[in-house]
C-alpha positions as CSV (number, residue, x, y, z in Angstrom):
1,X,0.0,0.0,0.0
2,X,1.3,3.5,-1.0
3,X,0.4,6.4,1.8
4,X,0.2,9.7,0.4
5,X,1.2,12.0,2.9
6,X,1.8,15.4,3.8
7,X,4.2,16.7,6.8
8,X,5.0,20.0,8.4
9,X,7.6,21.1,10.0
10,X,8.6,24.3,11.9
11,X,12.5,24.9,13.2
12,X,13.8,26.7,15.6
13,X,15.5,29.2,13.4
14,X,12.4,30.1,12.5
15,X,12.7,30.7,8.5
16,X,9.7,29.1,7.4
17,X,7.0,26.4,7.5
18,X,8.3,23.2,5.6
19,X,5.7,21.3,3.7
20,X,6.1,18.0,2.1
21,X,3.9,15.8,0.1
22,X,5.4,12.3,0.1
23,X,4.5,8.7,-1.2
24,X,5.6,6.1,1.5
25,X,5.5,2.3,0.9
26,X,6.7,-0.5,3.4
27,X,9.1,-2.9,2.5
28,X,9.4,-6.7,3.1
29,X,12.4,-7.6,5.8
30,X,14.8,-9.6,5.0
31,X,16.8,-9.1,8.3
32,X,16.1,-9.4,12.4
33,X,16.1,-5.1,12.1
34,X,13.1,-2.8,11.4
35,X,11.6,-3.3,8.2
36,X,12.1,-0.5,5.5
37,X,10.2,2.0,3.7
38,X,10.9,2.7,0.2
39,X,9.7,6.8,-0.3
40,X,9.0,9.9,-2.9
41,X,9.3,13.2,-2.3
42,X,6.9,14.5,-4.7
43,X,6.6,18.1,-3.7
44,X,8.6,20.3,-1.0
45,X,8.2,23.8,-0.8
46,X,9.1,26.3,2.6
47,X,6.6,29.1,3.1
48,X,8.6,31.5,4.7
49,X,7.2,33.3,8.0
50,X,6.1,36.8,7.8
51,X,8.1,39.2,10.3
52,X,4.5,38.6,12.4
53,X,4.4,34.9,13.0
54,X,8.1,34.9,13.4
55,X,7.7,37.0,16.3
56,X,4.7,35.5,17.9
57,X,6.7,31.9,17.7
58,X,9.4,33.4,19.4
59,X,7.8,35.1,21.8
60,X,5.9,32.1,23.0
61,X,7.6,31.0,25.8
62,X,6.7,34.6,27.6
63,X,3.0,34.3,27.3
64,X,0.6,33.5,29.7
65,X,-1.4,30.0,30.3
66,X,-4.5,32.2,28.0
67,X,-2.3,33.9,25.7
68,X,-0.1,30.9,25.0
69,X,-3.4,28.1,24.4
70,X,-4.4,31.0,22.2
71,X,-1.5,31.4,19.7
72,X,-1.7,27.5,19.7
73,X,-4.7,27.4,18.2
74,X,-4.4,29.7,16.2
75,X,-1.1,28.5,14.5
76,X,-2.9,25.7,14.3
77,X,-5.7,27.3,12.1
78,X,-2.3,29.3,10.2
79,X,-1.1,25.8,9.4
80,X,-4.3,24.4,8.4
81,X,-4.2,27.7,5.9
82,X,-0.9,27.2,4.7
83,X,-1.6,23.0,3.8
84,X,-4.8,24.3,2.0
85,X,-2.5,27.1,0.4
86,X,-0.1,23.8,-1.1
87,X,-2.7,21.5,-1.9
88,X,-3.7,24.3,-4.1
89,X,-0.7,25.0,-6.0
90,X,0.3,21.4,-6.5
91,X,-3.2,20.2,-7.8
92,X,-3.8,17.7,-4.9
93,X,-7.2,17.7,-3.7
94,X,-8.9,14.2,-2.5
95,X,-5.4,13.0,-3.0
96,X,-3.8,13.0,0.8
97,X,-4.8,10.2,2.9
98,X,-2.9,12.1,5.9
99,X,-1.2,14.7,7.4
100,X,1.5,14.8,9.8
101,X,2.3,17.9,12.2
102,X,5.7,18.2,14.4
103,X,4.0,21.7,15.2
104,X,6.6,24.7,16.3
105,X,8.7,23.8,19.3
106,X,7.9,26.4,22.5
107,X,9.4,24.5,25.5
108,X,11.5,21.1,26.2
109,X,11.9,19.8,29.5
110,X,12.5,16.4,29.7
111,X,14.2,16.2,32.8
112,X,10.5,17.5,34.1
113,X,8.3,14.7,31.3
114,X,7.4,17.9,29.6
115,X,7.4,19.1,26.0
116,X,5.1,21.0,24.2
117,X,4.7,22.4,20.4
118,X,2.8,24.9,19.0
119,X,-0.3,24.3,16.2
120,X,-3.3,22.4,17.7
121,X,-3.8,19.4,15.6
122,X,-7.6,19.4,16.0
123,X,-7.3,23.5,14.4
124,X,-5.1,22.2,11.1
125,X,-8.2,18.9,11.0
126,X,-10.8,21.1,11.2
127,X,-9.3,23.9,8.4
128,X,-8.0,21.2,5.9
129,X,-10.7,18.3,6.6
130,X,-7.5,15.9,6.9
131,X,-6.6,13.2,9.0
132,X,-3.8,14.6,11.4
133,X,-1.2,13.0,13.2
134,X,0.6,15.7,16.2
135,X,2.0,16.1,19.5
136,X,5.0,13.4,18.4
137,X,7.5,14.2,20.9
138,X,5.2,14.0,24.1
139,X,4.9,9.8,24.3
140,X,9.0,9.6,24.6
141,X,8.9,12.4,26.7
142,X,6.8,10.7,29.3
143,X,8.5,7.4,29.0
144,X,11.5,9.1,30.3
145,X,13.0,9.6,26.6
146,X,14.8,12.8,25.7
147,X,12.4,13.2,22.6
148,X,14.8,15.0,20.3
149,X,16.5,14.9,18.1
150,X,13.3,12.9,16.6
151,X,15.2,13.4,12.7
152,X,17.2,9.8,13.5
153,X,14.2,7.5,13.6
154,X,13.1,8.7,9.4
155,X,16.9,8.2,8.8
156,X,17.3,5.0,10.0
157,X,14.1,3.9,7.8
158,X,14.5,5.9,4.7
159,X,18.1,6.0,4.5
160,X,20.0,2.9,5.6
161,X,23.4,1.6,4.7
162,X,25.4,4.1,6.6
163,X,27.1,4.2,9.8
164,X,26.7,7.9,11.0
165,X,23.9,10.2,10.4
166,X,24.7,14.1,11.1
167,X,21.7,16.6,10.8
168,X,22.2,19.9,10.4
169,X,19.4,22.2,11.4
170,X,18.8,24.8,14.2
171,X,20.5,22.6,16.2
172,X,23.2,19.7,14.5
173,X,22.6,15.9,15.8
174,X,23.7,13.1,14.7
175,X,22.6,9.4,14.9
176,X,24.7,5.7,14.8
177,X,23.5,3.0,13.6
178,X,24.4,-0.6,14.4
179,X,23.2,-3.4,17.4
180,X,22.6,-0.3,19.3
181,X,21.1,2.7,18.2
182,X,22.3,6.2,19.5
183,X,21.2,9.6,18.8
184,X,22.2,12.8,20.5
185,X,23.0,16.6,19.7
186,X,26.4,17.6,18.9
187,X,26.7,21.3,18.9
188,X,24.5,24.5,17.8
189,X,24.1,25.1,14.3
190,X,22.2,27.4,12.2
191,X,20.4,29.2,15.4
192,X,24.1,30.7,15.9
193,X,24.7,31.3,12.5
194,X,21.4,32.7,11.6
195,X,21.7,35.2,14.8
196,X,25.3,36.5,13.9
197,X,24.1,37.4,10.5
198,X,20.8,39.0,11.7
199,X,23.2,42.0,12.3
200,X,24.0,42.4,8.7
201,X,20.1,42.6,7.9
202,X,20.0,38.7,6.5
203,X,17.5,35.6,7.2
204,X,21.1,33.4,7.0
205,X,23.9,33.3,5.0
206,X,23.2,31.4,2.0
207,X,25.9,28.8,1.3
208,X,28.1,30.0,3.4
209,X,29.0,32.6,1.7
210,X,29.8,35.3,4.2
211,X,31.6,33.0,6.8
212,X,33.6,31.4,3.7
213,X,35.5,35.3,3.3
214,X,36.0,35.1,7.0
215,X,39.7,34.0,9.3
216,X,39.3,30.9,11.8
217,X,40.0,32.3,15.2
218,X,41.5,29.3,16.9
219,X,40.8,31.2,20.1
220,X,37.0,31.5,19.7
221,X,36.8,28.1,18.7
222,X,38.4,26.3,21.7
223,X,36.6,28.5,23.7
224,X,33.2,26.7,21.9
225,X,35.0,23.5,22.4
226,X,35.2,24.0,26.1
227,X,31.6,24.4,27.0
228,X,30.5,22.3,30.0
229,X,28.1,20.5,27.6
230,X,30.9,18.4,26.2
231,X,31.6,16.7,29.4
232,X,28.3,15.1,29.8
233,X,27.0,11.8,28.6
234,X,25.0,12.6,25.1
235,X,22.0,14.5,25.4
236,X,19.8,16.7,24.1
237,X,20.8,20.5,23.9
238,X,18.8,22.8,25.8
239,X,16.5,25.5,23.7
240,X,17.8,28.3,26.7
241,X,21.7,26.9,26.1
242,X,21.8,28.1,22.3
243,X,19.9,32.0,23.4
244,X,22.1,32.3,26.5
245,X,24.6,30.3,26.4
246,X,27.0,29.7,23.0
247,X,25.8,33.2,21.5
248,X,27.4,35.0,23.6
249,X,30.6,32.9,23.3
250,X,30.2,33.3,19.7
251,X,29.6,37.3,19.3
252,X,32.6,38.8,19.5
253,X,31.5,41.7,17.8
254,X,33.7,41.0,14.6
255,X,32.1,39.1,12.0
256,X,35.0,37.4,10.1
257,X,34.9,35.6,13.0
258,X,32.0,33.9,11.8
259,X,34.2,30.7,10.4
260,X,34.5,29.4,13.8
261,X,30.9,28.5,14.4
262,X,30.8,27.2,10.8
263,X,34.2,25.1,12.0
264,X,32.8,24.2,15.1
265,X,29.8,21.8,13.8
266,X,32.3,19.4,11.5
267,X,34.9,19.8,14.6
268,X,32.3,18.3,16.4
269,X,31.6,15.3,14.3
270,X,34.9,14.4,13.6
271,X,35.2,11.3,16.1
272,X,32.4,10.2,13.5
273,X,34.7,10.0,10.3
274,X,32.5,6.7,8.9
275,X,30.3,6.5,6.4
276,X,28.0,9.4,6.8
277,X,25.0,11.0,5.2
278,X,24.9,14.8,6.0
279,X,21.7,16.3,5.8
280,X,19.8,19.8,6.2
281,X,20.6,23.7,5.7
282,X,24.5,23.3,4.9
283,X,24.9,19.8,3.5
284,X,24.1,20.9,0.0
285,X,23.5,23.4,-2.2
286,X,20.3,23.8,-2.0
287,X,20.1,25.8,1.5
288,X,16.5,23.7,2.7
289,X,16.6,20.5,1.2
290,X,20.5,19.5,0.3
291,X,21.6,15.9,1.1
292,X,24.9,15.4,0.8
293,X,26.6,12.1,1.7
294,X,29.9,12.0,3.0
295,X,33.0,9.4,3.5
């Protein structure tokens, strides 16, 4: 059976709303592991958010218990609008058998069970008239899971054959496959990037153009390499760590200095040097949907 399904997806860098419309069809096992899925990417588009939404999403976490249940349903309606707004331009009404919501991501505490994400599932049913899937972090959350980075689970089923997975989004994780399966974030990534350019009036620097005319300040980055985080058993970054804690490490008020962070994520990784499939905002040209893989 082929599902036809769409999925959202908000970042914490807040660009845009990613949309997919995907064909997904399970394969038969021929090993003791997980079966596979053999998949299409059929359409992909990013809707970027207006300067509005980008501030309401990141002023979430300030809101009151009212004000906050509010702007969650009505993101929800926004996304509701937005899938409507694709099924349009791609021709596929009466077509999607589902849709798929990670919603926006407002806070993450799972040392306390707690996660929550913005865009009410019930608001994008009741807009697009869609069966919706949300809320996928909360069940590993409460089963004492870290439930992120969540990327690794659609990596080890849609992509196997490699050793090392390394994601490169707001925040850069990567994932090992083998007997046991570990996956944990390695170090910010475009949430540090995207803030040092927001001082030169950019979204992000597009293929790394800026940092590339830039000088490595070996300084800077063995300052980034000596963050406390590194000590500790692999884990899940703190949304708070990235605002308050490697930005400030990171602006030093000169921007050539800007190759460091762009250093610092690879730097990270390199203890991984197996076969590898980099994904996300830097791995390929294309600045939101390059795959690159990597030996």
């Amino acid at each position: 059976m082929v599902y036809k399904v769409i999925g959202l997806m908000s970042g914490s860098s807040l660009d845009g709303l990613d949309i997919v419309y995907a064909h997904l069809q399970e394969k038969a096992s021929t090993t003791k592991g997980p079966k596979g899925w053999e998949y299409t990417l059929v359409h992909t588009v990013c809707y970027p958010y207006s300067d509005e939404w980008r501030q309401r999403l990141a002023l979430a976490p300030g809101l009151s218990a009212l004000e906050y249940q509010l702007l969650h349903a009505d993101y929800g309606r926004y996304l509701g609008e937005q899938v409507l707004k694709f099924v349009e331009e791609f021709g596929l009404h009466f077509r999607v058998q589902l849709l798929v919501s990670h919603g926006h991501t407002a806070f993450h505490l799972p040392a306390r069970h707690m996660t929550a994400q913005l865009g009410d599932g019930a608001a994008i049913a009741a807009v697009t008239g869609i069966n919706v899937v949300s809320d996928l972090r909360s069940m590993d959350v409460a089963l004492g899971g870290q439930g992120a980075p969540i990327v690794p689970i659609g990596e080890l089923l849609l992509l196997p054959g490699y050793d090392f997975y390394l994601n490169l989004g707001g925040i850069a994780n990567i994932s090992r496959h083998g007997e046991k399966f570990i996956a944990f974030d390695v170090c910010p990534a475009n949430r540090v990037l995207n803030t040092l350019v927001a001082g030169l009036c950019k979204a992000y620097d597009a293929d790394g153009a800026i940092a590339a005319t830039g000088k490595i300040d070996e300084a800077l980055l063995d300052r980034l390499n000596e963050l406390p985080y590194y000590a500790q058993p692999s884990a899940q970054i703190p949304r708070q760590r990235v605002r308050h804690g490697d930005r400030p490490a990171a602006d030093t008020g000169a921007f050539d200095r800007g190759r460091a962070p762009h250093l610092y994520r690879p730097y990270r990784a390199a203890n991984s040097r197996r076969r590898q499939v980099v994904r996300g905002g830097d791995a390929g040209p294309d600045p939101r949907h390059g795959r690159r893989s990597a030996q």
